[in-house]
VMD Tcl script that builds the backbone (N, CA, C; Angstrom):
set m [mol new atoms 351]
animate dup $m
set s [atomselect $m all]
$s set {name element resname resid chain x y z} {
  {N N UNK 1 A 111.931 73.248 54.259}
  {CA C UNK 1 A 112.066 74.626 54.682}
  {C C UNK 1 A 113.246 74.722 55.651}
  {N N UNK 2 A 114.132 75.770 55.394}
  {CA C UNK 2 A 115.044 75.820 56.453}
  {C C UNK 2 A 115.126 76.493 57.996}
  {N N UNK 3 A 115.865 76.329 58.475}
  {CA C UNK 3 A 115.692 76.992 59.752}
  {C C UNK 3 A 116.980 77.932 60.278}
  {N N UNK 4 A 116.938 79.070 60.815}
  {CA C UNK 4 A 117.980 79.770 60.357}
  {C C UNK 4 A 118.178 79.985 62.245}
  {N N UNK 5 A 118.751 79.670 62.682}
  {CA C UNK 5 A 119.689 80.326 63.921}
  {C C UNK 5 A 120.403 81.579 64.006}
  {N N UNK 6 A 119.919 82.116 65.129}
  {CA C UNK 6 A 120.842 83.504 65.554}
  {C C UNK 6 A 121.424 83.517 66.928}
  {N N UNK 7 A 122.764 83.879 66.830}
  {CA C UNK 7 A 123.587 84.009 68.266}
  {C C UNK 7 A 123.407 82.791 69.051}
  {N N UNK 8 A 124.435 81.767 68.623}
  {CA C UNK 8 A 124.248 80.509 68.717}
  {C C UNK 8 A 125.533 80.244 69.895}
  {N N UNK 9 A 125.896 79.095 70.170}
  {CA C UNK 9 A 127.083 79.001 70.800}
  {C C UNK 9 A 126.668 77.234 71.027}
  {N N UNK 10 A 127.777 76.530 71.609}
  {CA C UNK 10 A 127.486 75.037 71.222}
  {C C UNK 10 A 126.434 74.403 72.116}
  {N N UNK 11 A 126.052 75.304 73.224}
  {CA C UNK 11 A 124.405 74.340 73.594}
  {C C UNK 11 A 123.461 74.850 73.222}
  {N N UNK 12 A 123.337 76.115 72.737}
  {CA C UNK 12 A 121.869 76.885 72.280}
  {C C UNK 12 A 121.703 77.871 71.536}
  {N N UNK 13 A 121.162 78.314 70.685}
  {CA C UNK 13 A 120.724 79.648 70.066}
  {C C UNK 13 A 119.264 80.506 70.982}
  {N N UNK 14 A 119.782 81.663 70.528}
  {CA C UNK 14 A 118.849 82.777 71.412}
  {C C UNK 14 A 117.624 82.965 70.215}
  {N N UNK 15 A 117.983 82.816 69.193}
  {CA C UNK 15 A 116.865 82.965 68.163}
  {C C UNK 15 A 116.969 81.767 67.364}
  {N N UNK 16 A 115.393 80.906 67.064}
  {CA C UNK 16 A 115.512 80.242 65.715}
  {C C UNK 16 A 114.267 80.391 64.969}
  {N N UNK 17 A 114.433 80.265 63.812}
  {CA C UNK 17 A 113.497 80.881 62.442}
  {C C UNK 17 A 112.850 79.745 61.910}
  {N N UNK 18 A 111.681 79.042 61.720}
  {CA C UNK 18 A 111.278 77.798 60.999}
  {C C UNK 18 A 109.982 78.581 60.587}
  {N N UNK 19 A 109.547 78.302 59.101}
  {CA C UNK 19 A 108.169 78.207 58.945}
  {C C UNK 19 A 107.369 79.440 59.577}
  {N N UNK 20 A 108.148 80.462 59.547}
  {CA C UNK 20 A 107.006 81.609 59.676}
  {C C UNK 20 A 107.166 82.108 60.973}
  {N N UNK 21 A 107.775 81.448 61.878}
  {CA C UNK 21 A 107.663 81.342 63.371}
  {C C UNK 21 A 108.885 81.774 64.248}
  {N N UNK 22 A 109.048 82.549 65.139}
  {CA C UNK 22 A 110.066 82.394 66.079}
  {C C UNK 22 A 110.156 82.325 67.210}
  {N N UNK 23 A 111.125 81.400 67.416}
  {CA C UNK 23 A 111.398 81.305 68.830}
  {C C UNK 23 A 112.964 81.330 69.595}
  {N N UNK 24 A 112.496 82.001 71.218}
  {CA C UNK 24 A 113.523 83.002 71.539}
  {C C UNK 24 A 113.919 81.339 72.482}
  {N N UNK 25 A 115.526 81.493 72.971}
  {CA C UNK 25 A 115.743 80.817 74.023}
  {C C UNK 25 A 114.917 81.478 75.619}
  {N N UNK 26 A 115.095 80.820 76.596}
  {CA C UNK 26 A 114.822 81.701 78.115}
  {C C UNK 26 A 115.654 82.708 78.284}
  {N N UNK 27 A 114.509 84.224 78.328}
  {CA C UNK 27 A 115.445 85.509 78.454}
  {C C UNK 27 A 115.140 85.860 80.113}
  {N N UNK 28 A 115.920 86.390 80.475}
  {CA C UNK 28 A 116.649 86.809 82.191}
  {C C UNK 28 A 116.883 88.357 81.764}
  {N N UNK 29 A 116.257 88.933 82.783}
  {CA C UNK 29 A 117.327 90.255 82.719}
  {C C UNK 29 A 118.912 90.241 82.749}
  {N N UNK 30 A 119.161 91.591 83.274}
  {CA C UNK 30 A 120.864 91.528 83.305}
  {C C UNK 30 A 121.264 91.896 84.607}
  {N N UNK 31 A 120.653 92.810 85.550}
  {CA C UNK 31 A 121.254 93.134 86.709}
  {C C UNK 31 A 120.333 92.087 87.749}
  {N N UNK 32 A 121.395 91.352 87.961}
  {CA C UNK 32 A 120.455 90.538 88.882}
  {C C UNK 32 A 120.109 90.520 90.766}
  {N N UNK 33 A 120.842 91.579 90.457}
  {CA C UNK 33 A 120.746 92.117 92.077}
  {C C UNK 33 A 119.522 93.047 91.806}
  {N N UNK 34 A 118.837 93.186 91.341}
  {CA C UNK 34 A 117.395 94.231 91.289}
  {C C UNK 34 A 116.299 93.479 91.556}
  {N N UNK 35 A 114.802 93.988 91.897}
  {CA C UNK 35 A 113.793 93.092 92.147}
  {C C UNK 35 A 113.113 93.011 91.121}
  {N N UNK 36 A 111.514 92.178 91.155}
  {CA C UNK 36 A 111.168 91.685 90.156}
  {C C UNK 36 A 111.182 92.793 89.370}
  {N N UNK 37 A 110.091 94.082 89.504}
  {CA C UNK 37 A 109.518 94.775 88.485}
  {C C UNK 37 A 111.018 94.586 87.546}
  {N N UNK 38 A 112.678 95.532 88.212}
  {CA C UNK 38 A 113.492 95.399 87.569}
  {C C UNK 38 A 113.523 94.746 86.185}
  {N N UNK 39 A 113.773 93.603 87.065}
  {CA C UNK 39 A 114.274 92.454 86.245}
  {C C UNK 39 A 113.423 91.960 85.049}
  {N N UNK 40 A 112.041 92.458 85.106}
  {CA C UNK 40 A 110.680 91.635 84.706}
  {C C UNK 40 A 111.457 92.969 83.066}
  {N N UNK 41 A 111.713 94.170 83.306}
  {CA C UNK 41 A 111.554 95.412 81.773}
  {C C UNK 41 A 112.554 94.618 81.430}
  {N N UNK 42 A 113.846 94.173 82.536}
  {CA C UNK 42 A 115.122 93.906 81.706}
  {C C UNK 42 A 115.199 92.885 80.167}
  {N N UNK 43 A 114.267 92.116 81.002}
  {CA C UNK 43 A 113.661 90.507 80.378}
  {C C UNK 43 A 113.156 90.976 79.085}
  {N N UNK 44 A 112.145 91.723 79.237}
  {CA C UNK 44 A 110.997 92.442 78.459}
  {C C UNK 44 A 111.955 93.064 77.404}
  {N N UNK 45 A 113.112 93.930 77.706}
  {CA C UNK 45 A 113.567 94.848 76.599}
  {C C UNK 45 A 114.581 94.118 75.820}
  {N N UNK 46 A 115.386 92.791 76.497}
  {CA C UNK 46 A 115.942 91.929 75.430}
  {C C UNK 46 A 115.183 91.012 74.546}
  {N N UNK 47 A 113.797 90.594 75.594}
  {CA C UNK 47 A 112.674 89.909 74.111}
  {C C UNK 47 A 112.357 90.847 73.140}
  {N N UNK 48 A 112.530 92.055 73.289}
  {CA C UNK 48 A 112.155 93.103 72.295}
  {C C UNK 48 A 113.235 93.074 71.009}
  {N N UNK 49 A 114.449 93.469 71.976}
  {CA C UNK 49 A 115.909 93.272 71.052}
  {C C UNK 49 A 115.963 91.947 70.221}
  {N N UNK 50 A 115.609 90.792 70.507}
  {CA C UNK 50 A 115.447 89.568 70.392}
  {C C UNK 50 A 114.561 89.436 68.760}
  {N N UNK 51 A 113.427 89.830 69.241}
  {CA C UNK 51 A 112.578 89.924 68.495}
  {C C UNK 51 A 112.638 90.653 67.028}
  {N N UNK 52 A 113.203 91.852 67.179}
  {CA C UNK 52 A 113.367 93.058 66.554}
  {C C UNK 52 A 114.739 92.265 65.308}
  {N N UNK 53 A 115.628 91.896 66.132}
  {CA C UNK 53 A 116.872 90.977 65.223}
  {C C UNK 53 A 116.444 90.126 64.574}
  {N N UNK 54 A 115.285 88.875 64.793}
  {CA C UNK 54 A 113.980 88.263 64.383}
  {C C UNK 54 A 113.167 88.858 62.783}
  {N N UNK 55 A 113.079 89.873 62.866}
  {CA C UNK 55 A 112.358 90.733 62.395}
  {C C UNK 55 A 110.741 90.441 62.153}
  {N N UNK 56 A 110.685 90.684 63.650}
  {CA C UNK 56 A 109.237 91.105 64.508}
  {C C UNK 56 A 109.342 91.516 65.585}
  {N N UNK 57 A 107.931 91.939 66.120}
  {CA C UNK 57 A 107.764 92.731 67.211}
  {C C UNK 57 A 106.998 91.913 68.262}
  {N N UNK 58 A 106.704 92.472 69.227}
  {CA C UNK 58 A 105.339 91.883 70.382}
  {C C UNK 58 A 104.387 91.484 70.257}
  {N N UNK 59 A 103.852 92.544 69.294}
  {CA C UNK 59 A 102.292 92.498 68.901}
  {C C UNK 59 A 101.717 90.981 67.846}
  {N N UNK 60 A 103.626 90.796 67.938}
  {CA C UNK 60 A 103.212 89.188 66.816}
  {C C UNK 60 A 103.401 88.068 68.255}
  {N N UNK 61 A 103.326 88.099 68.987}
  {CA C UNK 61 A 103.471 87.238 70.472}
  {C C UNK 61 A 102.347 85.698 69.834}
  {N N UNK 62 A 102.798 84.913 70.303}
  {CA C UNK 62 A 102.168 83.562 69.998}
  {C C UNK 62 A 101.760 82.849 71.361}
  {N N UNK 63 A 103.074 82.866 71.998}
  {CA C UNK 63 A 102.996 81.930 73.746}
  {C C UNK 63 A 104.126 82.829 73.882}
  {N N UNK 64 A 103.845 82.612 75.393}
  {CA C UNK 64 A 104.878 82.839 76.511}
  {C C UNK 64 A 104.697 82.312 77.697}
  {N N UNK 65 A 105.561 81.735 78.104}
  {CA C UNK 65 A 105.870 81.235 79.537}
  {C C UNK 65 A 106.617 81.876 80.372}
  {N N UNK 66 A 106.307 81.823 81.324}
  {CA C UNK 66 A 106.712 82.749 82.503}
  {C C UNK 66 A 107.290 82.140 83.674}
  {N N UNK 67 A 108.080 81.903 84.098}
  {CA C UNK 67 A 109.060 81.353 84.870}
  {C C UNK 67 A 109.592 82.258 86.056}
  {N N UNK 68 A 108.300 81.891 87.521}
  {CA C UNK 68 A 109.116 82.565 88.347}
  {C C UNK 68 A 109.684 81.933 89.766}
  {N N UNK 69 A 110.440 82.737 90.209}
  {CA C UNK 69 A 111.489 82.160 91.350}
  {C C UNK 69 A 110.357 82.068 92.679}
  {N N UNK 70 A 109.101 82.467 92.823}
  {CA C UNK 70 A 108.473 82.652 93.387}
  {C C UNK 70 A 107.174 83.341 93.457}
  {N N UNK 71 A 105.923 82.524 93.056}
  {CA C UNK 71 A 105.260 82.835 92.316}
  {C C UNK 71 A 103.884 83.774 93.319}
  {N N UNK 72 A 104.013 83.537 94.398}
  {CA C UNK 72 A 103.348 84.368 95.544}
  {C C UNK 72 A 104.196 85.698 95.807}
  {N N UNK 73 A 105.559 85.858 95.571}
  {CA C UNK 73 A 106.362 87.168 96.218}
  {C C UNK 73 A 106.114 88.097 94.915}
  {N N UNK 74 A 106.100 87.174 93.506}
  {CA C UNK 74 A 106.725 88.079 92.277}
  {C C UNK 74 A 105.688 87.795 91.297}
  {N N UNK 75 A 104.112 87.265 91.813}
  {CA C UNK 75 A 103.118 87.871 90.342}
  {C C UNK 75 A 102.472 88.799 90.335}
  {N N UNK 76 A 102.680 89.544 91.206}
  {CA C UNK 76 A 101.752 91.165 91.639}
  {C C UNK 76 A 103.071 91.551 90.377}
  {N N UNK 77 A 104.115 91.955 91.288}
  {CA C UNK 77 A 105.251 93.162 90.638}
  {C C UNK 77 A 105.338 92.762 89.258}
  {N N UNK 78 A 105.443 91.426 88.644}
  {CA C UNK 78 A 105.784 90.933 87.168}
  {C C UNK 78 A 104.528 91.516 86.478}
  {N N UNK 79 A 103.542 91.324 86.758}
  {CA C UNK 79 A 101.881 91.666 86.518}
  {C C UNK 79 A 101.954 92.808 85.613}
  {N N UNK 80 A 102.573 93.916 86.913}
  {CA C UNK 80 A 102.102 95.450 86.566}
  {C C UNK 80 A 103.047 95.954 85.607}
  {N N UNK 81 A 104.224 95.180 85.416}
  {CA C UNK 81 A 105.560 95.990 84.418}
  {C C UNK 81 A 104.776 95.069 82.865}
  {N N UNK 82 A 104.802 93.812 83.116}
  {CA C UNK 82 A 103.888 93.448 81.976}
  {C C UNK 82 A 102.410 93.959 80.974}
  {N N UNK 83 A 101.759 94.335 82.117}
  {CA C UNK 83 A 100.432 94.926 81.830}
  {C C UNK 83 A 101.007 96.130 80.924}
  {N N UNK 84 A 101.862 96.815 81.138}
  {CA C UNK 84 A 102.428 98.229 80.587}
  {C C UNK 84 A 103.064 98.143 79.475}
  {N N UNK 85 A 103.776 96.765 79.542}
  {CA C UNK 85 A 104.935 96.573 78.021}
  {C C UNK 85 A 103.892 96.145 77.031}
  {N N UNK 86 A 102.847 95.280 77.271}
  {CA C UNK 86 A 102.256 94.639 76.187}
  {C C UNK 86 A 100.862 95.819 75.039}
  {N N UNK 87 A 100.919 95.427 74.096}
  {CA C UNK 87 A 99.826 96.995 73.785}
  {C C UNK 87 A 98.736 95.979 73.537}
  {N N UNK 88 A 97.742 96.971 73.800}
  {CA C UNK 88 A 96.459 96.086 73.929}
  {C C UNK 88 A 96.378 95.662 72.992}
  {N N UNK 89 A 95.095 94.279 73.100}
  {CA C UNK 89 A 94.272 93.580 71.914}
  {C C UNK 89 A 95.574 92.596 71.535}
  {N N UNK 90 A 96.623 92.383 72.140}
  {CA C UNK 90 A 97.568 91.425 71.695}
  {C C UNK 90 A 97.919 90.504 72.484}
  {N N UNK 91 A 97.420 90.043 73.030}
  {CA C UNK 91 A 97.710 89.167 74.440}
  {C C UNK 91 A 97.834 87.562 73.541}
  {N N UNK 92 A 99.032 87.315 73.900}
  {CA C UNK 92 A 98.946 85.864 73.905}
  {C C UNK 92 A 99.098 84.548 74.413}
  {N N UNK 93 A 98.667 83.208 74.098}
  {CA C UNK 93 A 98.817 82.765 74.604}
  {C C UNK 93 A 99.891 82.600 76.216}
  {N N UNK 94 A 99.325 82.423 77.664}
  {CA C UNK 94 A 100.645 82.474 78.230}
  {C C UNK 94 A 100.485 81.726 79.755}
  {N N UNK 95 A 101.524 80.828 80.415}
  {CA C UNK 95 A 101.494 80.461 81.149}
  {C C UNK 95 A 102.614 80.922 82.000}
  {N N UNK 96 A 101.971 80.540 83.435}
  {CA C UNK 96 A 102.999 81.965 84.644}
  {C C UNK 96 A 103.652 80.334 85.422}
  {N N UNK 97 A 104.739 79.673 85.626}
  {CA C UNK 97 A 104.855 79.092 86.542}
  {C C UNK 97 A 105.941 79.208 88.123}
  {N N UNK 98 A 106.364 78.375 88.714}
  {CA C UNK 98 A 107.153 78.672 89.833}
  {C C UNK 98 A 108.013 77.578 89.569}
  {N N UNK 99 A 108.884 78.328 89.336}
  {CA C UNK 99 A 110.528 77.196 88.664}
  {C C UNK 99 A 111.464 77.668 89.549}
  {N N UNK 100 A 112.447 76.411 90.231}
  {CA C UNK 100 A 113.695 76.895 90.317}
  {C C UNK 100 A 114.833 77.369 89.192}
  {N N UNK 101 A 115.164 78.038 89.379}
  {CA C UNK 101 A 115.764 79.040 88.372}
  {C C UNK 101 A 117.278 78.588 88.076}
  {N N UNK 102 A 118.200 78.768 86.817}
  {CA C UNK 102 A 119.593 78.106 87.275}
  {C C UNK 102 A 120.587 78.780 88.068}
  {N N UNK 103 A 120.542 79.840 88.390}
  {CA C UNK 103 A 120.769 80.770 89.450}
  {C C UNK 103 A 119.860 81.344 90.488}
  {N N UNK 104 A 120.591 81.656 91.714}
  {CA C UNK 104 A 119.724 81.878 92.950}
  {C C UNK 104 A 118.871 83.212 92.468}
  {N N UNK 105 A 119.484 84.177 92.234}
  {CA C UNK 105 A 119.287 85.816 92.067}
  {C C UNK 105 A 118.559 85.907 90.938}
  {N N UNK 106 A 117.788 84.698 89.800}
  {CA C UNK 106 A 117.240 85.157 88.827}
  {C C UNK 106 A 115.952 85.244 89.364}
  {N N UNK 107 A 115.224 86.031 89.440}
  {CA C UNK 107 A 113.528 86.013 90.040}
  {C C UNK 107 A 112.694 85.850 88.355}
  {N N UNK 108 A 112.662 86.242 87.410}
  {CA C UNK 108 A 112.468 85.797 86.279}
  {C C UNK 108 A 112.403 85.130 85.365}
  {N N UNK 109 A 112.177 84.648 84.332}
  {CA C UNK 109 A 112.641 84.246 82.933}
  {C C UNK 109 A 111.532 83.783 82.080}
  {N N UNK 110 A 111.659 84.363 81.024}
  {CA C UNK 110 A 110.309 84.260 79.970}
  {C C UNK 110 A 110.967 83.132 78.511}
  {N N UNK 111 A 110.204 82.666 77.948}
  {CA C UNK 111 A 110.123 81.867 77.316}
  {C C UNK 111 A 109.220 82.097 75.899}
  {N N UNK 112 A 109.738 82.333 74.914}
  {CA C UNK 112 A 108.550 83.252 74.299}
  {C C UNK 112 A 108.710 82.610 72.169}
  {N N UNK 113 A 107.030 82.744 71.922}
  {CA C UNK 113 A 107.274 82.155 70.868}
  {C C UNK 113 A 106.721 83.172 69.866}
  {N N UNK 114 A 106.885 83.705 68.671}
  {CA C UNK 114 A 106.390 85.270 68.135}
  {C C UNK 114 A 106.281 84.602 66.536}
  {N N UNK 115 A 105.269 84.905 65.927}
  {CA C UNK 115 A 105.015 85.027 64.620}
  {C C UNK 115 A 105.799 85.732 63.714}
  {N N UNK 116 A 106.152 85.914 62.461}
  {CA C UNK 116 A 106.838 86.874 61.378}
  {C C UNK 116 A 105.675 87.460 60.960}
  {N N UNK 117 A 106.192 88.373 60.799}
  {CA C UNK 117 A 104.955 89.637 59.719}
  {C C UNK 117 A 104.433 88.908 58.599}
}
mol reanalyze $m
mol bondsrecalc $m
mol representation Tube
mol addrep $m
């Protein structure tokens, strides 16, 4: 079975396709001078874009990992923008941790693995 890459460049692709399955590289928002909630839709609306190029949506969510800069300042605010993006009865698998980030200013980054229709 093949595996099909999207928006690649020579250390990584943002999308890859195997067997039914996809998976995104670590998405970051874009303005990184904003706080979590910010940053948490920014994240949220390129896994969407991500996904959507994929051709799937949320509701096919498998895992996600959650990667934050600080996991006492930023799991309230990440919480409540999450609770809102996801539609019910679809929750998946997901783990929240406290990573240093490869930049100072990223308070975010999700990690996310989504089913095909």
């Amino acid at each position: 079975m093949s595996i099909q890459r999207q928006l690649t460049n020579e250390r990584m692709s943002q999308v890859v396709v195997h067997s039914g399955t996809v998976y995104l590289s670590g998405q970051v928002g874009d303005d990184m001078s904003a706080g979590i909630e910010q940053q948490t839709r920014e994240t949220l609306a390129n896994i969407e874009r991500l996904l959507d190029l994929a051709g799937t949506d949320k509701s096919k969510l498998l895992s996600v990992t959650i990667y934050l800069k600080d996991i006492d300042a930023h799991f309230e605010g990440m919480n409540s923008v999450w609770d809102q993006w996801l539609p019910k009865g679809v929750a998946p698998a997901r783990a929240t941790v406290e990573a240093k980030l490869c930049e100072p200013e990223i308070l975010i980054e999700l990690s996310v693995v989504a089913a095909l229709p």
